[in-house]
PAGUZA-792712 format. One record per residue (C-alpha): x, y, z; residue in one letter. Coordinates in steps of 0.25 Angstrom, whole numbers, padded with zeros to 4 digits, always signed. Layout:
XYZA...
This chain:
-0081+0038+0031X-0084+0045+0019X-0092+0055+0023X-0080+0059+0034X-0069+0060+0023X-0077+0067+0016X-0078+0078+0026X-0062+0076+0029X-0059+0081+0015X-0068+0092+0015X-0062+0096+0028X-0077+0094+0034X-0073+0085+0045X-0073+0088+0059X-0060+0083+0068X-0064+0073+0073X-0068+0067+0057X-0055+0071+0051X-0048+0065+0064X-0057+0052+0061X-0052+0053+0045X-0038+0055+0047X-0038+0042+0058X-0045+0035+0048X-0034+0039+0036X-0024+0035+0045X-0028+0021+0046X-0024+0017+0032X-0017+0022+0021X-0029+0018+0011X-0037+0029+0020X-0031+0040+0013X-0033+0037+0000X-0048+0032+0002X-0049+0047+0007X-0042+0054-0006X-0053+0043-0013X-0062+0049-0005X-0058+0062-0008X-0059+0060-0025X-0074+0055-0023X-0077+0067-0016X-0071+0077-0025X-0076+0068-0038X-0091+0070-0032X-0090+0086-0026X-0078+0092-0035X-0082+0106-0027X-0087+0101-0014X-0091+0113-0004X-0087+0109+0011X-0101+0104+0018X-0106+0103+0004X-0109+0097-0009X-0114+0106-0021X-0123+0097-0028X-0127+0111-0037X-0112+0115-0040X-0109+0100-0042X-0119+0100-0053X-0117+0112-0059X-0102+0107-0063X-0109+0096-0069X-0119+0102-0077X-0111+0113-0080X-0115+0128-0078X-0123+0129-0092X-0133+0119-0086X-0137+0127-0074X-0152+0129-0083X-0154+0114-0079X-0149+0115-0065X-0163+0117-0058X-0168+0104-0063X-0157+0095-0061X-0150+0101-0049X-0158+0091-0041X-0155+0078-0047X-0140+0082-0051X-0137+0086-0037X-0141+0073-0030X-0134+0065-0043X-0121+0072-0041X-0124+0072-0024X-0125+0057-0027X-0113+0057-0036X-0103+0063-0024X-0110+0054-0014X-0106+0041-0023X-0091+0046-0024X-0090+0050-0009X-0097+0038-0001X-0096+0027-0013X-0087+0016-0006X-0073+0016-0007X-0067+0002-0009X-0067-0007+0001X-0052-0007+0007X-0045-0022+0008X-0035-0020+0021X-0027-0033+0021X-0016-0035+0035X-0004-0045+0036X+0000-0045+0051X+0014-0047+0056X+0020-0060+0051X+0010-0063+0040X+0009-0062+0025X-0003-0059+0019X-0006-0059+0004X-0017-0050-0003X-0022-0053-0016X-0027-0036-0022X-0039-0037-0032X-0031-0031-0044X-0024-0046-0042X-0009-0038-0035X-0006-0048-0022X+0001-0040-0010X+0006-0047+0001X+0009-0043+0015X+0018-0045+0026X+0015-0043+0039X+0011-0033+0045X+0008-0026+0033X-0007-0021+0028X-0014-0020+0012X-0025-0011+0010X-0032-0011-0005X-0047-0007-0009X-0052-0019-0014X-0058-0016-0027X-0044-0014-0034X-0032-0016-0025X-0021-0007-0034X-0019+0003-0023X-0014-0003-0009X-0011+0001+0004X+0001-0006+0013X+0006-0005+0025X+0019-0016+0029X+0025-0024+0019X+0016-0029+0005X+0021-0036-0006X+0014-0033-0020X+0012-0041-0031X+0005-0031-0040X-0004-0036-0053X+0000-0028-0064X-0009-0017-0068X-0004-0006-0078X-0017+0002-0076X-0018+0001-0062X-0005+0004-0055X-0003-0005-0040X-0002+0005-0028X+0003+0003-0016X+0002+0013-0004X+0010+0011+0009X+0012+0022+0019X+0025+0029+0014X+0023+0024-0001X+0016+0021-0012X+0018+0010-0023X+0014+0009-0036X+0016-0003-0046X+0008-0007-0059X+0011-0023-0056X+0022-0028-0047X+0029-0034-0036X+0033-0026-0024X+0033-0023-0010X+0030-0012-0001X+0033-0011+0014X+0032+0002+0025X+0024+0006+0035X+0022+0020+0041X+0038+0021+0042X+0044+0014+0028X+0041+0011+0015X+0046+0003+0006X+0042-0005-0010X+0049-0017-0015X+0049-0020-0029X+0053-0035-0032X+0045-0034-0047X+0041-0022-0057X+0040-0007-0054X+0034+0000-0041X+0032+0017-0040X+0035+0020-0025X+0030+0031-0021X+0034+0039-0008X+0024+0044+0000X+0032+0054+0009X+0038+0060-0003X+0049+0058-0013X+0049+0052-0026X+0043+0038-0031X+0052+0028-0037X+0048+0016-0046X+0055+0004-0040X+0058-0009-0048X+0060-0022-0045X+0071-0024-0034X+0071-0010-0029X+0064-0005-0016X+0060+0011-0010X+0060+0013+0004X+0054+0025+0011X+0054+0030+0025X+0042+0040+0033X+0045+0053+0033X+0057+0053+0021X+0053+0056+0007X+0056+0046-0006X+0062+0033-0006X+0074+0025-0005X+0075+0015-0017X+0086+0004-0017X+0086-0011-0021X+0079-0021-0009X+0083-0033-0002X+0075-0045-0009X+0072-0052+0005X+0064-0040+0008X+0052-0047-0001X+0055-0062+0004X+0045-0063+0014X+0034-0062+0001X+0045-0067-0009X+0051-0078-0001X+0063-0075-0009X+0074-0073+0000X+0090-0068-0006X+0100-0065+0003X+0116-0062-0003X+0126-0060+0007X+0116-0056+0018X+0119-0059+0033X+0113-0071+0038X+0107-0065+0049X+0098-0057+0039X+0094-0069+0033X+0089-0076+0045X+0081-0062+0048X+0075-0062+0035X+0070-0077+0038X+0067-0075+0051X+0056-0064+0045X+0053-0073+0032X+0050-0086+0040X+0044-0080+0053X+0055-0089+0061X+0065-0085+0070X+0080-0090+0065X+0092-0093+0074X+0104-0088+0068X+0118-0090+0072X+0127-0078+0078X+0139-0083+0069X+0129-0083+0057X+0123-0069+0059X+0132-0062+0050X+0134-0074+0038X+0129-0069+0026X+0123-0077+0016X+0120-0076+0000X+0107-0085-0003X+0093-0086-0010X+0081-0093-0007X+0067-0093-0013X+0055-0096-0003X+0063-0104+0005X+0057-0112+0018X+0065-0107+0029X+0071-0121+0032X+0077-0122+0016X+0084-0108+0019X+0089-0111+0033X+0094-0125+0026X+0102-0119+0015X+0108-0107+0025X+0112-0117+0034X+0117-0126+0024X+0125-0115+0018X+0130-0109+0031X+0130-0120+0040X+0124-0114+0050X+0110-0118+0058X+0102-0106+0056X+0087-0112+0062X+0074-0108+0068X+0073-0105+0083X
């Protein structure tokens, strides 16, 4: 494979190799970037490439520099096939090997990244990281971070309308091809919008949202139950009790029975992790209803 992206960014591949490279690209967000790495390697090892060529002669000249061109006879050989070796390394040396980790719908799945950050997923949502560092990540669904703290190395996220970048944190990101969005619940997170638009730096309690085809973000506060399916943390002031039993509904995988006549009572609680049968117990008891399980 590297040997046809190297001919797609000299613009030496045929149709059928640049249709057969932009399929692949299209496959992942990580492609793209193991192209532009790709990309680096090759301009690192040719600096002046010709197109159907490499100059081993003018490559060495710029290293011996033009005052040495007495010597060039005897060591032309030996020097061309060091700095031919030299471009070969960076080009075909193997990239890291890229961990792709998939929660399917319903599931949560927790991943443990070798800088020690944990991310967890929620179904259907997907994680992609090379596995010799894990500070720069690729998501599609919704993910939620817990970053080790690393001044040196900032946390990156990539999603497909945003990118996030952290030093150490906790936060969520969610979107797909359509929206985007980041939840900070601890510390500072950069958003950066992909489609345009200035970045904004988010701390905890506050939230961006972009759309496809719109530029920047929208920043406002978030709704805390939007984090309870990680969280189990659930805080509800004056919110309709059929919105409640919705968010239970989703939380607990069950399918609750709720009352017309109760539809639109609203209710001011908290609970932390609670079983589904102690939330049901204390609404009941406060409402004196009979809200159950089909």
């Amino acid at each position: 494979m590297n040997q046809l992206l190297a001919k797609y960014i000299f613009n030496e591949a045929s149709p059928r190799e640049r249709e057969r490279v932009e399929r692949w690209l299209n496959e992942s967000p990580r492609r793209g970037e193991e192209l532009e790495r790709t990309r680096e390697r090759l301009e690192l090892a040719t600096r002046r490439y010709r197109p159907g060529m490499f100059d081993a002669r003018r490559a060495l000249a710029r290293v011996i520099g033009r005052r040495s061109r007495a010597l060039f006879p005897r060591v032309a050989a030996v020097a061309a096939v060091a700095i031919l070796a030299v471009g070969c390394w960076f080009l075909f040396a193997p990239s890291p090997r890229t961990v792709a980790i998939a929660a399917l719908e319903g599931e949560t799945r927790v991943c443990e990244l070798p800088d020690g950050s944990r991310v967890t997923l929620e179904g259907p949502a997907s994680l992609e990281y090379d596995e010799g560092d894990g500070r720069e990540v690729a998501v599609s669904g919704t993910a939620y971070f817990e970053v080790a703290r690393d001044p040196r190395r900032p946390f990156t996220v990539h999603a497909a309308l945003l990118d996030a970048r952290v030093l150490g944190t906790t936060f969520q990101v969610e979107g797909d091809e359509r929206t985007g969005g980041v939840l900070v619940r601890e510390g500072r997170v950069l958003v950066i919008p992909l489609r345009g638009g200035e970045g904004e730096v988010l701390v905890a309690g506050m939230s961006a949202a972009c759309l496809a085809g719109e530029e920047g973000l929208a920043v406002s506060p978030f709704d805390a139950n939007r984090l309870s399916w990680k969280t189990g943390e659930f805080r509800f002031r004056d919110t309709p009790l059929r919105e409640v039993v919705e968010l239970f509904n989703r939380h607990f995988r069950v399918a609750l029975s709720l009352p017309d006549s109760l539809a639109a009572t609203r209710i001011t609680a908290s609970f932390d992790r609670p079983t589904l049968d102690e939330a049901l117990d204390i609404i009941n008891q406060t409402l004196g209803a009979s809200i159950t399980a089909e």
